[in-house]
N, C-alpha and C positions, 0 to 999 in steps of 0.2 A: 379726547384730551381737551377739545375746547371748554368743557365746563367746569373745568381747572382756572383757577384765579396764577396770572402770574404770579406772585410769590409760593404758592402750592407749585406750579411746573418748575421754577427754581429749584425747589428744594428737592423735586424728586429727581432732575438730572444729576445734582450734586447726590442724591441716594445713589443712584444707578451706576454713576462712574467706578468706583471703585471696586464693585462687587467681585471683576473677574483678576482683578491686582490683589484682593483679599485672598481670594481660594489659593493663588500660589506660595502665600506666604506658608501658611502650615508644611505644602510642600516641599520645601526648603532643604531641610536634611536628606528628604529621599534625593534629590538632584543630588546633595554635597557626596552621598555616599555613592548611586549609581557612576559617579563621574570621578570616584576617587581623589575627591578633595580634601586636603587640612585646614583648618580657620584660617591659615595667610592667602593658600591658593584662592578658596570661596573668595574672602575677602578684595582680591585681586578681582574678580570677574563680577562682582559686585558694585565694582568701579565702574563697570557701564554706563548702570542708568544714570550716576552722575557728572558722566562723557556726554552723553548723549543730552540733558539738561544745556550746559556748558554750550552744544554747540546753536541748541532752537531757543533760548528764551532772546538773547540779544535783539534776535529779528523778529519774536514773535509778538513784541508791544505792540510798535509799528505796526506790523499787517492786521493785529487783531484793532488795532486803532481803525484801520482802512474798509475793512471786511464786515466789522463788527461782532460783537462779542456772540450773537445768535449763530452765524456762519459759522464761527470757530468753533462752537460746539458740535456744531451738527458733522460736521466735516472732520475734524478731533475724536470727535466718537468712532469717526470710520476706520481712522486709521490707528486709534487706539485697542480697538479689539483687534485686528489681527495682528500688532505687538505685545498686547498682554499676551500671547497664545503661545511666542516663539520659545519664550526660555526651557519652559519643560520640554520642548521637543528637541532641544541643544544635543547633540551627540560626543561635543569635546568642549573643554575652557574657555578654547576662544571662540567657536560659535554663542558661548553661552555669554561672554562680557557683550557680543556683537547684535543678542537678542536682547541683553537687557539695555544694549546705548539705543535702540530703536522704541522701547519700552520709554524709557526716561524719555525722547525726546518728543514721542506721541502722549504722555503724562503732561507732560509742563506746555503743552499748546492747547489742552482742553480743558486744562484746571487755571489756563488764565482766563479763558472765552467763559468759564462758571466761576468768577471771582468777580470779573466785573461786570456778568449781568445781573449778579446779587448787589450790585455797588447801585447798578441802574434805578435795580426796579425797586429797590430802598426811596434811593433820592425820588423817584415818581409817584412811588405811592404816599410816601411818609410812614413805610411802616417799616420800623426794624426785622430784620431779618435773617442778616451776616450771620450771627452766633450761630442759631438755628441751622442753616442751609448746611451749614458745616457740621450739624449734631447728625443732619438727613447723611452727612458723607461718612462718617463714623460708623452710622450705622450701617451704612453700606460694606464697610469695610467689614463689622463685624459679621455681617449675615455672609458675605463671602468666604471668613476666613470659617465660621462654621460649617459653610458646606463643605469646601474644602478638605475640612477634617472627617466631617461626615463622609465624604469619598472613602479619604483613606481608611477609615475605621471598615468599610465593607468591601476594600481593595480594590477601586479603582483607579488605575493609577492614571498618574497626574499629565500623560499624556494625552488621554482621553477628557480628565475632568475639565480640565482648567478651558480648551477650545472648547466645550462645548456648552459652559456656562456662559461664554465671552460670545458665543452664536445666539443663545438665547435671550440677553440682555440686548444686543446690539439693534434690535427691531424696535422694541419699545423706546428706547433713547432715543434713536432718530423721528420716532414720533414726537416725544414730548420734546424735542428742540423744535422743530417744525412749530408747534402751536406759542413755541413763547412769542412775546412780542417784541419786532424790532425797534429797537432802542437805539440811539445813539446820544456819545459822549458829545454834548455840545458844550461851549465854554459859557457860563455866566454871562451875561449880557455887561457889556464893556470889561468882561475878564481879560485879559493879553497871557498868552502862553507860551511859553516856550518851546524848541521842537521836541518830538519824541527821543532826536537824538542827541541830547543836551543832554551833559552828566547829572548825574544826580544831586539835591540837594541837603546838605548838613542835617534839616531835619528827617527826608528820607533812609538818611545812613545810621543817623540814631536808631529809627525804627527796625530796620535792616537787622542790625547787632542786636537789636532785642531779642526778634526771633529766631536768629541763628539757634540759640542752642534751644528754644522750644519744639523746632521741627529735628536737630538733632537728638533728641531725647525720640520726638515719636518713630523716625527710623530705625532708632538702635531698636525699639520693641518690638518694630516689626518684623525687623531680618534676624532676631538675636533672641525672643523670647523662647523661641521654640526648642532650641540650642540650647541655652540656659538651664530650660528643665530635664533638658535630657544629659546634658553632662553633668551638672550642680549639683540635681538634685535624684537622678537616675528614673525621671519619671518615663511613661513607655506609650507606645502607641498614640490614640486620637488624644490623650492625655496633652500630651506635647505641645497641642497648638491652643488649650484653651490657656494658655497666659496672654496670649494676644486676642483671644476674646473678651477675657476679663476688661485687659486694659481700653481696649477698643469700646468697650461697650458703657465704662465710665466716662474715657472721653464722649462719646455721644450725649451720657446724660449730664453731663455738663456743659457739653455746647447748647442743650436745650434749657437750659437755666441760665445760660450766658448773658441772654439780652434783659434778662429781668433784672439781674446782676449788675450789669452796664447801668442800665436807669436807674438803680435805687444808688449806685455807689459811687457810679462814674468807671472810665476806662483803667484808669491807674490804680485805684485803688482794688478793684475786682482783677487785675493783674497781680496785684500786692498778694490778693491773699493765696490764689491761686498756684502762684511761683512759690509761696510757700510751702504749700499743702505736695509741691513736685518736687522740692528737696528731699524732703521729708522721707514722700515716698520710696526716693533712689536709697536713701540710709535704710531703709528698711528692709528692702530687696536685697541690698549685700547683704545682711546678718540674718535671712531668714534660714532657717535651720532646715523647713521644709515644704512643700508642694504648697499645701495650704495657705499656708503662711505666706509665702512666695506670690499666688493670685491676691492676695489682698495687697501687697505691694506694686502690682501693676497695676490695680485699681487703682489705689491713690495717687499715683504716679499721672495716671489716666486722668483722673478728675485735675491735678494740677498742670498737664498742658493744654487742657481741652479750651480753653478760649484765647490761649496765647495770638494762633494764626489770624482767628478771626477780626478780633478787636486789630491788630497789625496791620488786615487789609485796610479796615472802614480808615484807620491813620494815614495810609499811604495814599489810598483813591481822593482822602479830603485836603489835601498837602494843596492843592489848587492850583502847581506852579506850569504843571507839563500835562495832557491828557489823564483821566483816569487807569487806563492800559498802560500807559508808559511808568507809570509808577509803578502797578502792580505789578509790570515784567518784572522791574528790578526785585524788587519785595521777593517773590517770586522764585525768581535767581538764586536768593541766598536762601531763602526755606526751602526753596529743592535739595537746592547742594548742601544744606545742612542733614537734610531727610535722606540724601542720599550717600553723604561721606558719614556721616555718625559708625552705619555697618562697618564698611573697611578699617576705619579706627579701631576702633572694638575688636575684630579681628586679628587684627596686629601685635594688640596686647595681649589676647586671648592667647595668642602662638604662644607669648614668653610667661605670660604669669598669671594664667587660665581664666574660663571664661566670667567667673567671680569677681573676680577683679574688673575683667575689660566691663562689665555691663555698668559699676560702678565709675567709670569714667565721665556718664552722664550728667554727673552730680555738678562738676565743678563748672561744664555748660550752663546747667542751670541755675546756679547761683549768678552768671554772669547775666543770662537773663533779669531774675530777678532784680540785678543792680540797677538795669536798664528801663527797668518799667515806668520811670515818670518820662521818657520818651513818646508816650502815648499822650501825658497832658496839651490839652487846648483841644483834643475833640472833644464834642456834647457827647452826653450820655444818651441824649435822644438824638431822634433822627430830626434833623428840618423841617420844615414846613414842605409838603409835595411840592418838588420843579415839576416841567415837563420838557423834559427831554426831548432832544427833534427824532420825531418815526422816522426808519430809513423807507425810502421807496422800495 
């Protein structure tokens, strides 16, 4: 690992993290069915992971402020695989809301500690990276959610699959956090900040509502793609999950065009077009007629939230008012809970006026987005000139 450049080790714990969150999503319907669920009940126990969110990001700025963002990974990772592992092994509803709030709450303490060591190792090196790191996590998610399918397509089922992709990944992860380098949020020299536990500020909350509904959009795809194709459109088997491959897999390649994007256009306007390009997509997805049709709508869907989060962090981590961590808790906070309540909405309408409609729901998020994107104005479109950050002992 050592002959990995920090920004390379970045980007492959941001790959790695998701991979064993990906393979359960395809799984989905089998849980809803083995467990004799309807879209309200799923929906309900769905609520978990954004229970669980809800109760660790408030405290997890602060500690990952104290720890630093290298610990939180490394330690994040540990306790993140053996919460990815519990929900397919759920035997009733509410073990299964009570696997996914331990899911959510080991989620949002590793994906802060990989939010702001991409924040780090940006400002140290001068080399942009954010877009990126998050195109390495896409694609993470995408290669998980194809095994996962690949599982099912040869009938393994998801008791087996899911813990033992989450045992295979977890060795490698803890290595390459081991080898990044430690980093700490130091303040600008005669910077004055305020505490971690100081509310938020005006221009943090802008940002905030920006990406509400961009991480809303990418949760509804995840928990709701699969479901879609199979009631909407009556598609069958490993069929089922490649809608969230598609989508997954354009968000990726759009997060790797993001920072090129960012320099030639700036943040806001590379949001402009993007937030476009995700309205668009959502109108297309309700009126597709069929299957085909249908993966090209989560593609473009894909490709118009894929830089949303990103470009959101580098805004919040450069806000300069409260540590780096303490903003991107909050930030953080609301993209989970957006990532994580999108499902149960959808759900709910799904119950009354099917799941056609409920996926459609996403749209009117992200035009709200889209209103919100000159919230991003006053970052550079490049990175700074290299700080150097103080090395922790």
């Amino acid at each position: 690992m050592s002959i990995l450049s920090p920004q390379r080790l970045t980007m492959l714990v941001f790959f790695l993290q998701p991979v064993a969150f990906g393979a359960w999503l395809p799984r989905i319907p089998e849980i809803q069915a083995a467990l004799g669920l309807g879209p309200a009940a799923l929906a309900l126990a769905l609520l978990g992971m954004p229970c669980g969110t809800l109760i660790t990001l408030p405290f997890a700025g602060p500690l990952v402020a104290k720890i630093g963002a290298r610990a939180a990974i490394i330690w994040g990772f540990v306790f993140y695989s053996v919460a990815a592992s519990l929900p397919v092994l759920a035997p009733h509803p509410i073990l299964l809301f009570i696997a996914l709030m331990l899911a959510g709450s080991a989620i949002s303490f590793v994906e802060l500690g990989l939010n702001v060591q991409a924040d780090l190792v940006e400002k140290s090196s001068g080399k942009m990276i954010m877009n990126t790191s998050h195109g390495c996590w896409s694609l993470g998610i995408m290669v998980g959610s194809l095994i996962g399918s690949g599982f099912a397509a040869i009938g393994v089922i998801p008791q087996i699959a899911v813990p033992l992709l989450a045992s295979l990944v977890l060795p490698v992860a803890i290595a390459a956090g081991l080898a990044l380098p430690r980093l700490s949020d130091a303040p600008v020299e005669g910077q004055s900040r305020k505490s971690a536990w100081s509310p938020p500020s005006p221009a943090l909350i802008g940002i905030c509502l920006f990406v509400f509904g961009i991480t809303m959009t990418e949760g509804a795809m995840a928990d709701w793609s699969a479901i879609f194709l199979r009631d909407a459109l009556s598609a069958e088997g490993g069929l089922v999950g490649l809608g969230y491959s598609f989508f997954a897999f354009m968000v990726a390649a759009g997060r790797f065009g993001g920072d090129t994007l960012k320099r030639s256009f700036g943040a806001v306007t590379t949001a402009r077009l993007c937030g476009t390009l995700a309205v668009l997509g959502g109108l297309f997805l309700y009126f597709a007629p069929g299957v085909e049709l249908a993966l090209i709508g989560f593609g473009i869907i894909g490709v118009g939230v894929s830089v949303g989060f990103p470009l959101a962090v580098t805004a919040a981590a450069g806000i300069g008012d409260r540590p780096a961590s303490a903003n991107v808790a909050v930030l953080s906070f609301v993209a989970l809970t957006g990532f994580l309540m999108g499902p149960p909405l959808i759900g709910f309408v799904a119950e009354h006026s099917g799941i056609r409609f409920g996926i459609a729901c996403v749209v009117p998020f992200l035009l709200l987005s889209l209103s919100l994107a000159g919230r991003l104005a006053g970052q550079n479109p490049t990175v700074a000139k290299p700080q150097s950050p103080a090395i922790r002992a």
